[in-house]
C-alpha positions in Angstrom: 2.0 -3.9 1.9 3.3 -2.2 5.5 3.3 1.3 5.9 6.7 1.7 6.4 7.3 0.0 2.9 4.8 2.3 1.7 6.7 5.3 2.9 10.1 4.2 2.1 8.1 3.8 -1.6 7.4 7.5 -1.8 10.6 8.8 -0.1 13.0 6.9 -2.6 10.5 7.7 -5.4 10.8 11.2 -4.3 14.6 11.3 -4.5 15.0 9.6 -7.6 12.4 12.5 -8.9 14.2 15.0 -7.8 17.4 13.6 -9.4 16.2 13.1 -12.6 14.8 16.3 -12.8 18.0 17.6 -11.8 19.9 16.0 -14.2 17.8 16.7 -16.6 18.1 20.2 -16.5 21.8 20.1 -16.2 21.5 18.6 -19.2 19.4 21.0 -20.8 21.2 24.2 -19.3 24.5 23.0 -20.6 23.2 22.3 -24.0 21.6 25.3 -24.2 24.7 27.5 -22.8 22.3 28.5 -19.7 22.8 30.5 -17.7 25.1 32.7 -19.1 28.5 31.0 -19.6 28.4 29.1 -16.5 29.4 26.2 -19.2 31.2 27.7 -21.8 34.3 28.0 -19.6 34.3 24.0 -19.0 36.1 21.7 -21.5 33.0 19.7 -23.7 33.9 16.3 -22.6 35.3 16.0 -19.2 39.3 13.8 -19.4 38.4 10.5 -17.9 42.1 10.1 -16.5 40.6 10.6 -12.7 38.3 7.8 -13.5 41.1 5.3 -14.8 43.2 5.8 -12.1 40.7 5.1 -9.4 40.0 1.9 -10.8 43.1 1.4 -11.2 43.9 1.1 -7.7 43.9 -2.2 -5.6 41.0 -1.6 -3.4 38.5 -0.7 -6.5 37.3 -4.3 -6.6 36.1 -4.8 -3.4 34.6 -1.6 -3.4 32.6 -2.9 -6.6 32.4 -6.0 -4.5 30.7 -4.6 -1.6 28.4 -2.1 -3.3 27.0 -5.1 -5.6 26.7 -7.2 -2.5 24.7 -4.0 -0.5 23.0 -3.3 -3.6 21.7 -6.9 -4.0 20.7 -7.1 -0.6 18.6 -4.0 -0.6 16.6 -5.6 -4.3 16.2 -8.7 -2.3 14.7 -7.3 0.9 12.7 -4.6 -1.8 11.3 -7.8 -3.4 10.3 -9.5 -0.4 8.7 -6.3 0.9 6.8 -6.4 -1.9 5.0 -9.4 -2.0 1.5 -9.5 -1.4 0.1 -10.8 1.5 -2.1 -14.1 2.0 -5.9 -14.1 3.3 -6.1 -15.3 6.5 -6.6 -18.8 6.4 -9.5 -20.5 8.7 -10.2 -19.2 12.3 -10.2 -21.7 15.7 -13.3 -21.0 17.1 -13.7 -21.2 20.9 -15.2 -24.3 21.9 -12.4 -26.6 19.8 -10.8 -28.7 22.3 -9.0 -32.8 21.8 -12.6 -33.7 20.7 -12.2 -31.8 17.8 -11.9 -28.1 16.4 -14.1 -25.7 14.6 -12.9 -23.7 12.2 -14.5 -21.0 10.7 -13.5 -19.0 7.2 -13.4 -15.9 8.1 -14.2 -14.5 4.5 -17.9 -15.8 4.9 -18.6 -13.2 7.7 -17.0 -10.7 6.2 -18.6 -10.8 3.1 -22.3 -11.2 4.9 -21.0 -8.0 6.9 -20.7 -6.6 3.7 -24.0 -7.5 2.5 -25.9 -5.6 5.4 -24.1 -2.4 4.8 -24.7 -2.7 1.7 -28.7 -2.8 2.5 -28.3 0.3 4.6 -30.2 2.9 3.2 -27.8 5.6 1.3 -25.3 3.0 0.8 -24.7 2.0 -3.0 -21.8 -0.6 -2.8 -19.6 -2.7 0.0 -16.7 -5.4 0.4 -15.5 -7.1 2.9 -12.1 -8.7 3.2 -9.9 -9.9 6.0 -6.4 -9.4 6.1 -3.8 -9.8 9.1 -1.9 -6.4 10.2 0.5 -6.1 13.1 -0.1 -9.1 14.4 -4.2 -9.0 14.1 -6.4 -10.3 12.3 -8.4 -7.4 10.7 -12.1 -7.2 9.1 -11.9 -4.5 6.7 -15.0 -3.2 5.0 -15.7 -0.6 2.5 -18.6 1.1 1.8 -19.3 3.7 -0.9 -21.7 6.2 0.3 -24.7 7.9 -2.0 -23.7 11.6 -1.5 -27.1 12.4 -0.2 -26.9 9.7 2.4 -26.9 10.6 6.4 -23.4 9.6 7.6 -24.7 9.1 11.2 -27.4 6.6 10.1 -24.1 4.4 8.3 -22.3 4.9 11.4 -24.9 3.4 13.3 -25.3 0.6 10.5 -21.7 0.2 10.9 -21.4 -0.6 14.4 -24.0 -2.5 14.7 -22.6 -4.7 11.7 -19.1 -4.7 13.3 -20.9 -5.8 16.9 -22.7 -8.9 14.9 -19.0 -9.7 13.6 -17.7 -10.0 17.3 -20.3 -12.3 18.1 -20.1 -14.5 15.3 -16.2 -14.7 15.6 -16.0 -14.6 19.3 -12.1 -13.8 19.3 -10.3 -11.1 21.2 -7.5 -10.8 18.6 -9.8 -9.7 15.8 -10.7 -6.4 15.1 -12.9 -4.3 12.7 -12.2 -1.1 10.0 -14.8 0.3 8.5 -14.1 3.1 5.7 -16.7 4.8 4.0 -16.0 7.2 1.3 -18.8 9.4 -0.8 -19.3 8.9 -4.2 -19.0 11.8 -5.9 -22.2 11.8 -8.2 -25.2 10.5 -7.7 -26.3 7.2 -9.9 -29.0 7.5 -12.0 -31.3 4.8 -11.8 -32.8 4.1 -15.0 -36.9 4.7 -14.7 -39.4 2.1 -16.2 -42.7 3.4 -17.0 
């Protein structure tokens, strides 16, 4: 998902929060005759004459119209915001020319880029994955770090696995991320005596 579907997520999330906690405790205040008569002087049920005359009028329906149409717009571009997005599919390799192409997957380096973090010392777990962002093509890979490990040793690990990964892909448009984040306990590792 993009980021700014991500934030438009959290901001519309954020509203509709806000306005169900509002109404809720309009609610709840007028049931409970809070605070202080602020309610009592209002009739129980408001008349609903203002609302039949407004739809009433000749340009109600294509008011309804045009909301429902903006409205089902807005799910439609929602939904397709929403889906997921493919893997990259298999990479041209230089070299490919009328003679023939090579192709390479780029999930099989990923995952062996994985692997060798994962053999760094102070690193208990990582994935690789490639996804395509802004136009790139992007080799993401995340390790989980031991919370004793030295950070500047998996940095090193790190570059140097992202430096093998630009000479086995040999492309300019593809990139490397590498996140590490600390476990927060140590494993135990089960003892055999």
């Amino acid at each position: 998902m993009r980021r700014t579907v991500l934030g438009l997520d959290r901001v519309v999330s954020l509203l509709l929060g806000i306005a169900l906690a509002g109404l809720g405790a309009a609610l709840l205040s007028w049931r409970a005759d809070w605070p202080g008569g602020l309610w009592r002087d209002r009739r129980p049920y408001p008349g609903t004459g203002s609302v039949q005359a407004a739809t009433g009028q000749p340009w109600w329906p294509w008011a309804c119209a045009a909301a429902g149409t903006v409205l089902v717009l807005a799910a439609v571009w929602w939904l397709i915001a929403h889906v997921p997005r493919r893997p990259v599919g298999a990479l041209l390799l230089p070299g490919s020319d009328r003679d023939g192409r090579l192709l390479l997957d780029p999930g099989g380096p990923a995952g062996i880029a994985a692997t060798v973090l994962a053999d760094t010392p102070g690193v208990r777990s990582a994935h690789g994955r490639v996804v395509r962002e802004r136009g790139r093509i992007v080799v993401v890979l995340t390790a989980v770090a031991e919370p004793h490990a030295d950070l500047d040793d998996i940095a090193g690990a790190a570059d140097a696995v992202t430096a093998d990964l630009r000479t086995v892909l040999d492309r300019d448009d593809v990139v490397a991320r590498v996140t590490v984040t600390v476990a927060a306990r140590r494993r135990s590792i089960s003892r055999v005596d």
